[in-house]
N, C-alpha and C positions, 0 to 999 in steps of 0.2 A: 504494500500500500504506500502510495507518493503523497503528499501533503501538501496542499494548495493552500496559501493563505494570502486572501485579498485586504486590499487596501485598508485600513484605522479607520472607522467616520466613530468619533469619539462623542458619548451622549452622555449630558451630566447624571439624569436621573437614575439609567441605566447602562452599567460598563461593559458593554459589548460591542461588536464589529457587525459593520454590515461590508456584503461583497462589492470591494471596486476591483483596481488593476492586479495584476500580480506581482508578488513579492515573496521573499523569503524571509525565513523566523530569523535573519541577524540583519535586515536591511531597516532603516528608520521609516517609520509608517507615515504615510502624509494624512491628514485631518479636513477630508472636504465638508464642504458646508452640508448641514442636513436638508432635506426638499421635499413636500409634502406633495400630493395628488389633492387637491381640493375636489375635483368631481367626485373623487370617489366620499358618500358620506354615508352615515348608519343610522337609521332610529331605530331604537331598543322597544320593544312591546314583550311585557312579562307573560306568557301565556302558561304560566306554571307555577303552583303557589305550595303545593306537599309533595316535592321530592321528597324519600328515603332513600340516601345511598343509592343515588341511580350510577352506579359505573357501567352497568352494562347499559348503553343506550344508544341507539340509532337513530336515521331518519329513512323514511319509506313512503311513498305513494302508496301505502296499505288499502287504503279506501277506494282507489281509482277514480278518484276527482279531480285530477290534477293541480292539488295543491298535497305536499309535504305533510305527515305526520310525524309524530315522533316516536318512536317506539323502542320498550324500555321492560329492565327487570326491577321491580319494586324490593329495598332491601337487599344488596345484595351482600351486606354483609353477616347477615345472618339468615335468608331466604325469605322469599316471597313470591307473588305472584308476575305473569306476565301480561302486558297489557299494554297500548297507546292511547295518547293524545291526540284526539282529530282536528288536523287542521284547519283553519278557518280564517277569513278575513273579516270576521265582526271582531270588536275589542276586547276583552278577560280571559280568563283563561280557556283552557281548551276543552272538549268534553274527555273523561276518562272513559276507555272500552274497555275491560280488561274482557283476555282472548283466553287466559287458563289461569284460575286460581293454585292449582297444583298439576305438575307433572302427570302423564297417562300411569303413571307407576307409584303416585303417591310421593311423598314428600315436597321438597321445594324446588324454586328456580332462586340460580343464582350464580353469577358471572361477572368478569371484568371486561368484556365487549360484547355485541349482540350487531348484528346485521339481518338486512333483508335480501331476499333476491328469488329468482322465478326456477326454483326448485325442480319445478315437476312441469315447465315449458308452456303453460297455458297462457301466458302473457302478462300476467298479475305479478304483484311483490306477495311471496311466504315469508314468513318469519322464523327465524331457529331460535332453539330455546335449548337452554342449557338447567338439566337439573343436579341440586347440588346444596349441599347446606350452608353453605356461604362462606366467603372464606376468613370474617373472623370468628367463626364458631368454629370451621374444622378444614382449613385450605387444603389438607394432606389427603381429604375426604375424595373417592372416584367418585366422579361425575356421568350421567349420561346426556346425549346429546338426539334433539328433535328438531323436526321443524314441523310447522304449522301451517299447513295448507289455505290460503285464501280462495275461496272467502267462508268458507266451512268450518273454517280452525280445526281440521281433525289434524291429529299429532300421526308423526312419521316418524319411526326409531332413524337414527344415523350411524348412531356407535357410541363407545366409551369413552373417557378421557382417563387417566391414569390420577389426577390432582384438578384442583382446582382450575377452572379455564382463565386462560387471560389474552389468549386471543383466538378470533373465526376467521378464515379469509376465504369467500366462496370464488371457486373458478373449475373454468375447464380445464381439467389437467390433459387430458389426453384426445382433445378434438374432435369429441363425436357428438356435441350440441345438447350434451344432459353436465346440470352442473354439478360437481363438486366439493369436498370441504377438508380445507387444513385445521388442525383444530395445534395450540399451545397452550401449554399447561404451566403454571406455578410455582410448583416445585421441585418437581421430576425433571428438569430437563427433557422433556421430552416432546415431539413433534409427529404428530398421526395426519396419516391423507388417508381419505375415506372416500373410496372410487363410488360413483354412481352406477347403476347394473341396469340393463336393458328394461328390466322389466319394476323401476324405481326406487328399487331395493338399495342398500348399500356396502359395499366390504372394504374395510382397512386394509388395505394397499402397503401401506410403510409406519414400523413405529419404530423412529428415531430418538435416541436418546446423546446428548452431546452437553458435556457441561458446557456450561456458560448461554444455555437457550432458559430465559425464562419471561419477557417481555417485548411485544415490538416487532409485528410481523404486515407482509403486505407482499402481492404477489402481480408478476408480468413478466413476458417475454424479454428477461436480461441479457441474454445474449445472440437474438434475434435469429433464431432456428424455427420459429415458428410455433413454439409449444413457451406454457405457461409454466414459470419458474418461481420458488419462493427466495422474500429476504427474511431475514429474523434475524435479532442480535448480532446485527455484525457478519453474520453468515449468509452463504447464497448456498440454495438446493437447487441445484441445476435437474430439470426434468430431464430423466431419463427417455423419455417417450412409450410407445407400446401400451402393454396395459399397467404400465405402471409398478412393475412387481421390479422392477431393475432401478439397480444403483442409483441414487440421489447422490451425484458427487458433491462435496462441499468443499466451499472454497472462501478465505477468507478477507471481505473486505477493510475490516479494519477488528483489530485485535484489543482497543478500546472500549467495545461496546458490549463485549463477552468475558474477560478476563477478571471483571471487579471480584472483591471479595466483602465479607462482611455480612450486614443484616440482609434482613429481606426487600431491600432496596437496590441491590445487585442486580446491575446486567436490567435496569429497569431502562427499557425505552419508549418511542415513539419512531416507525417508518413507516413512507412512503412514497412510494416509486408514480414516477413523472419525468417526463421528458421535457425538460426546463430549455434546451440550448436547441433543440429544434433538427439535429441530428437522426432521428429514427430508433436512438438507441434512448431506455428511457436510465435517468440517474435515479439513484436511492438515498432518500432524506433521513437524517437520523436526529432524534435529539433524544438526553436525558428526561423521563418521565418524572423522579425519584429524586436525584442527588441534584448539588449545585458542581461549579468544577467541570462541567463541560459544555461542546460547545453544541450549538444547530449547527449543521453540515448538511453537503449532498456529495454524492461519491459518482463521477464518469467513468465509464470503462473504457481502457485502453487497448490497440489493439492484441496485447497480449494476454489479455483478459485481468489484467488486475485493475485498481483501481485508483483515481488520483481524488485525494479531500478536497472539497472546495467551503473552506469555513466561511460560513457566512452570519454567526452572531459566534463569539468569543467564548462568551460563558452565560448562557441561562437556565438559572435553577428550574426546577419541577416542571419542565414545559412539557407536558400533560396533553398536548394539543401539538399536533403536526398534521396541516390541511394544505395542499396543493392549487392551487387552482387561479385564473386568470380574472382577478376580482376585482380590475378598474377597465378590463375589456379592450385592453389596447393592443393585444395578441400575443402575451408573452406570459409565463407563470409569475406568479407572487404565493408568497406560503402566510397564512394564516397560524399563528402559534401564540403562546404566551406561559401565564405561570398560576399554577393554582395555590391558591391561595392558602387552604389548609393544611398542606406540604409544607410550603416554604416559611413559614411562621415557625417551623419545628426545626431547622437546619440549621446547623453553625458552619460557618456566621449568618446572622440575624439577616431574614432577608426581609425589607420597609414596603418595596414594593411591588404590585402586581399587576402590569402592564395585561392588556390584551393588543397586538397586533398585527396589521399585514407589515408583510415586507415587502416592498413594492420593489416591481424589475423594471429597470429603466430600459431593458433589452440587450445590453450588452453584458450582463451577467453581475450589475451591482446592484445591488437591495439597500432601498432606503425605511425605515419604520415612516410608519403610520400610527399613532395608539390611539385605538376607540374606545379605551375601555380602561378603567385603572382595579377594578378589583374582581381581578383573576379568571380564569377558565380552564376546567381541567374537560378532557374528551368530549370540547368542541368537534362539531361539524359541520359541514359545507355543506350546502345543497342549492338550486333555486327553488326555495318556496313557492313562489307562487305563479313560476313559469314565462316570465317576463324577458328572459335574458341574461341576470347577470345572477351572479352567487351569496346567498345570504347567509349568514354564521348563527346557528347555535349554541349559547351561552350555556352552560352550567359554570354558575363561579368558580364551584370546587365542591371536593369528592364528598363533603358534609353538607351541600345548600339544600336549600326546601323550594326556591326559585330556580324555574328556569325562562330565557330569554331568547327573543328573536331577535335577530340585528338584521333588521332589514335594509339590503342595498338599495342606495337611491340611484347608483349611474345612471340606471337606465332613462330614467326619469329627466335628468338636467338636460 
């Protein structure tokens, strides 16, 4: 792994870096001025007033109305039920549906991600659910894993997890138009693909075990063969192809984002894969979920397949929040991230403040901040809500709020 490190833009409130030119760690950094996007602006609408411990939470067109809901596990730190927020354009909050009080097997739901996606091909968003007694009652606890057929909500077994889940990433792994699911887990180190079967069944494929996997996964064609690859921790699972029963070679991109030691805040990340520079090939973003002490990054592949850092904030604690996406519409990527709040209050050194921001690309690959938000977000998400055009952010302050919020983008509107 090669280490890119751009240009100083030095912020009093917050001591980090955003990407200018290139440079090396013994060259004097130069200090351009900071520069805002004024088109791009937010209004915040609270449409959520009793969170419990939503870590696991998503956003989906579950309704197929073409506005955004939000969809989520109630409690997950010691289990509850599964259910969404239905979106809307009147004012207060949103309606609750809840879609299963308990698991088809009894007990609870409970997880530290949650996605939607069209399971079983009908054209609808399903939802998966993860059952599980939550992970501060018993994280070491196996899980099982479902999804929920729209608009019926009947439950469909997927497979097990070995520990607690902390992340889903649904794809096609091996090209044949039925999807997929990677599941990562907690504590075990450990990393499950669960192939879909012609007949929408499913079988575990691969259960990989690798220390230093246990937060921080997101999947796409890395090295552009035409089949769908995972990152995790620092690590790339390069598909095999076929039916999937062969080697996941791994390879590693950076040996920072796996090697921690210590509490259970190890090896805690956020990634996501996006094609920021416009190449065909897409880069992989990484930042610390957990600790303070490191940086946001994205990592290009080179053509020898390793990989080159390109830092582009220095150092931001708990950023909880790693979203990709083209959020002032001027054709180029900006990431969305920030700092949750109920982490960083616990971290030495003391962290004052909790920015929420984009980073905006000026296009030639330097990010400037934007902050919309001064107290915190942890597993924000992007979506266009309300199908307008441009991308709007949802807000959870942090992993303890009882709010949650929309930031709706106005670009499209000025």
């Amino acid at each position: 792994m090669i280490k890119h490190t751009f240009a100083f833009l030095m912020l009093a409130s917050l001591a980090f870096t955003c990407g200018g030119g290139e440079k090396t760690m013994e060259e004097t950094s130069t200090e351009p001025e900071m520069t805002s996007n004024k088109a791009m602006e937010f209004t915040s609408h609270r449409v959520v007033d009793d969170a419990k411990w939503w870590w696991a939470l998503t956003i989906g067109d579950v309704t197929n109305d073409g506005l955004q809901d939000v969809v989520y596990i109630n409690n997950n730190a010691n289990g509850g039920y599964l259910g969404y927020r239905e979106g809307t354009r009147d004012t207060g909050v949103w309606k609750t549906v809840i879609v299963a009080e308990t698991p088809p097997t009894g007990g609870t739901f409970a997880a530290g991600d949650l996605e939607t996606g069209d399971m079983d091909g009908d054209g609808d968003q399903d939802i998966l659910a993860v059952k599980h007694t939550g992970e501060w009652d018993d994280a070491g606890e196996s899980a099982e894993i479902f999804y929920y057929e729209n608009p019926s909500w009947e439950a469909h077994p997927i497979g097990e997890a070995k520990d607690a889940v902390k992340d889903l990433s649904i794809g096609d792994f091996d090209g044949d138009g039925r999807m997929d699911l990677a599941v990562l887990t907690f504590d075990e180190n450990n990393l499950r693909i669960h192939h879909q079967q012609a007949d929408g069944t499913f079988k575990m494929v691969q259960d990989i075990t690798r220390a230093g996997l246990h937060e921080g996964m997101d999947v796409g064609d890395l090295d552009g063969d035409g089949d769908v690859d995972i990152a995790a921790n620092g690590f790339i699972f390069d598909n095999p192809g076929g039916d999937l029963t062969g080697e996941w070679k791994v390879s590693v991109v950076d040996e920072k984002w796996n090697n921690q030691t210590g509490d259970w805040s190890a090896n805690g990340t956020k990634e996501f894969i996006r094609d920021v520079d416009g190449d065909g090939t897409p880069e992989i973003f990484i930042s610390h979920s957990e600790r303070g002490g490191y940086p946001l990054a994205y990592y290009s592949r080179n053509a020898d397949g390793s990989y080159l850092e390109h830092v582009v904030v220095e150092e931001l604690p708990a950023a909880h929040t790693l979203q990709v996406f083209d959020m002032d519409l001027d054709g180029d990527m900006d990431i969305v991230t920030g700092i949750n709040f109920a982490r960083a209050v616990n971290l030495e050194p003391k962290v004052d403040h909790f920015e929420v921001m984009v980073l905006v690309n000026d296009g030639t690959g330097q990010f400037t901040r934007k902050v919309i938000d001064d107290e915190g977000i942890y597993n924000g998400r992007v979506a266009d809500f309300e199908g307008d055009g441009d991308y709007d952010i949802f807000r959870y302050p942090n992993h303890e709020a009882k709010e949650l919020f929309l930031l709706e983008n106005e670009t499209v509107s000025k």
